[in-house]
N, C-alpha and C positions, 0 to 999 in steps of 0.2 A: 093308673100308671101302666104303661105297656114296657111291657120286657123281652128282651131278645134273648133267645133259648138255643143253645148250643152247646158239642158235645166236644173236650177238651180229652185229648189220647197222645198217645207217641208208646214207641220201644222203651225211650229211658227216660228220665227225669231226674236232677238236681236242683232243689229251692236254697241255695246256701243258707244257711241261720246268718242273722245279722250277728250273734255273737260269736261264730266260730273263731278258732285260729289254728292250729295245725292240725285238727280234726275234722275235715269239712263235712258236719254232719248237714243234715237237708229236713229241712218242712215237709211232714209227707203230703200235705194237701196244700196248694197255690196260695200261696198269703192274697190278700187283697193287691196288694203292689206288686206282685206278679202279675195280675191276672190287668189291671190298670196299664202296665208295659205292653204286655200283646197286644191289648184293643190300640193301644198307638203304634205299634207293629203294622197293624192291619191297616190302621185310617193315614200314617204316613205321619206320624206327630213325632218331631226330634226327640230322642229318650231324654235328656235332659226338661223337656217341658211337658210331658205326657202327666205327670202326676197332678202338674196343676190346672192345665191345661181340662182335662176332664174330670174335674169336682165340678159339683160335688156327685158323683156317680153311685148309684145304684148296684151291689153287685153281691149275690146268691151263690154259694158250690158247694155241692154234693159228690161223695165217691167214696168208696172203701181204700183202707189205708193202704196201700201198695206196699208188697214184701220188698225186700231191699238187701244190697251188694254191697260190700264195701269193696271195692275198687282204688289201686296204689295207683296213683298219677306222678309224672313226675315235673317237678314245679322246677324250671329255671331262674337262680341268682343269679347269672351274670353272663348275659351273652359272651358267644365265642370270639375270640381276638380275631380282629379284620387281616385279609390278607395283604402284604405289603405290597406295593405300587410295583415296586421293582424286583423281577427273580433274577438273582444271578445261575451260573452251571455252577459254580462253588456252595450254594447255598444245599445244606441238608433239610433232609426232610423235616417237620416241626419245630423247625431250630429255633423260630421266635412267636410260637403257639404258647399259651397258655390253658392249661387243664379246666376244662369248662367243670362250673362249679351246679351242680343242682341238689335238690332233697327230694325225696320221694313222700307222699302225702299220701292218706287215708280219704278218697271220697265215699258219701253213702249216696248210691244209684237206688235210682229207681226202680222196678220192672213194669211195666206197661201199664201207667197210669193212666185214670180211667178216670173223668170228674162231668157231670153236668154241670153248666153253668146260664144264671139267669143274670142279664146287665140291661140295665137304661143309664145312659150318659145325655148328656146335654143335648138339646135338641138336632144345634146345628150339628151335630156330628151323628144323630143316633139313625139315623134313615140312611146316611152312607155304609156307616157299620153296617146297618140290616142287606142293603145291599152288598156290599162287599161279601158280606157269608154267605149270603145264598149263591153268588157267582164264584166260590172261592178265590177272590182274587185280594191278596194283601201287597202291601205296596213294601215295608221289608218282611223278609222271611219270620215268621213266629216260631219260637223254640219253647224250649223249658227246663231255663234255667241256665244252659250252656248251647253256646250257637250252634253247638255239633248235633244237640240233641233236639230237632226238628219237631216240630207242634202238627198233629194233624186235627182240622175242624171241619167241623161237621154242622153246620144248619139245621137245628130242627125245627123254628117257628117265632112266632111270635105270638106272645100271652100277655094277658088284662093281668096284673096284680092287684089284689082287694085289700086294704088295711082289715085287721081285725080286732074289734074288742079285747079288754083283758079276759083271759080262760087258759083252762088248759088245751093244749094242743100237741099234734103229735109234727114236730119239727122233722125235716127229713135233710135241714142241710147244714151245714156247721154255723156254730153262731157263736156270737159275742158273751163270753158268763156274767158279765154283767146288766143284760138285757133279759134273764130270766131265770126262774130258777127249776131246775129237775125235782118230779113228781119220784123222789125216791121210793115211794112205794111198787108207782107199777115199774119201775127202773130194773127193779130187783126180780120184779116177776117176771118180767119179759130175760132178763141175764142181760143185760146191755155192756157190751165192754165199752167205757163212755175216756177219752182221753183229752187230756188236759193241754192244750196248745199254748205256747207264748211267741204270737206275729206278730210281724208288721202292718201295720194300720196304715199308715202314711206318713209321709217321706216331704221334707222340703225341697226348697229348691239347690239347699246347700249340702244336701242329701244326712238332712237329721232324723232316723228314725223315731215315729210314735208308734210302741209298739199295745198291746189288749191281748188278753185271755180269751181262747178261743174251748168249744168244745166242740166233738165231733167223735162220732160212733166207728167205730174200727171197722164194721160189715155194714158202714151209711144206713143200718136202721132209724127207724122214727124214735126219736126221742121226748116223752112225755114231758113240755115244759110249761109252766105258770107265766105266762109274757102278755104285755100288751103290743108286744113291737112286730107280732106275725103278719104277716100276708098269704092271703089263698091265690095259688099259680095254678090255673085248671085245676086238676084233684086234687095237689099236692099243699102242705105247707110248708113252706119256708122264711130266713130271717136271713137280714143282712148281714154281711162278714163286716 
């Protein structure tokens, strides 16, 4: 399986949680369906059909958890009342305005997220992808998370991925906890701060979240896991998100 290897950064970042609601907290590392958006950012694929569009896709990320802001935005209820057709010179100022209504909210920002990521998606798409990154040229703008907050990508190559037998291995990129289990012993010897994620997996076209338990090491150390479901990436190992 050939994998396209690239380097995912920006200033800020926001993953909203699909279950937020006045609290916009944020996924510190790109759920899979984030990361499934950009690549149809890039290849030019309507956000509406991106999700199905590129299954069944291939897709690997690594990155330490980025420190985070909470940041007050302020959310508008109810646009401002339009201005009326006709001014008269009797007319006073605000006379038929109404008080714009908003609430202020709690975003968690990111600070200078940093993730490798490895993707193979369908063929017909996967050689323009590789082309597109290496020429940075996307067809709409890539973000993360919020249009404001602009995606920078980086091209680093393209890599053989090898299936590997069941063993232990030492994982380097977040994975699925149901696809293996941590070798608590050396976990504990090495100190691993190992955290418990609940993403997004994929998404319909009626936009129905399936979401899976993720794990992933707060400093992107290796994590010693029992799985049959690894792949060796040049030196590295890793597992599908």
């Amino acid at each position: 399986m050939q994998l396209i290897n690239f380097r995912l950064k920006g200033r800020f970042a926001h993953f909203l949680r699909a279950e937020a609601s006045a609290s916009a907290l944020s996924y510190p590392v790109p759920p899979r369906t984030v990361i499934l958006g950009i690549l149809g950012a890039i290849l030019g694929i309507p956000k509406d059909e991106t999700q199905q569009v590129l299954e069944p896709a291939k897709i690997a990320a690594s990155g330490k958890l980025p420190k985070t802001h909470w940041h007050r935005a302020k959310l508008r209820k109810d646009p401002p009342a339009p201005l009326p057709r006709i001014i008269k010179k009797t007319d006073k100022p605000d006379r038929d305005t109404k008080p714009e209504k908003a609430t202020l909210i709690l975003q968690e920002w990111l600070f200078e997220p940093l993730y490798t990521v490895w993707v193979s998606i369908p063929e017909q798409y996967h050689s323009n992808l590789e082309l597109r990154l290496r020429e940075r040229r996307w067809h709409f703008t890539p973000y993360l998370g919020l249009s404001e907050m602009m995606a920078d990508i980086e091209y680093l190559g393209s890599e053989e991925g090898s299936p590997l037998p069941k063993g232990i291995y030492d994982v380097i990129s977040v994975f699925p906890q149901d696809l293996g289990e941590i070798d608590m012993k050396q976990a504990f010897q090495r100190e691993l701060a190992i955290h418990l994620l609940r993403m997004p997996q994929s998404i319909t076209s009626d936009r129905v979240f399936y979401h899976a338990n993720y794990l992933a090491e707060r400093e992107a150390k290796a994590i010693p896991v029992i799985t049959d479901q690894a792949y060796r990436v040049g030196d590295r190992i890793a597992m599908f998100l």
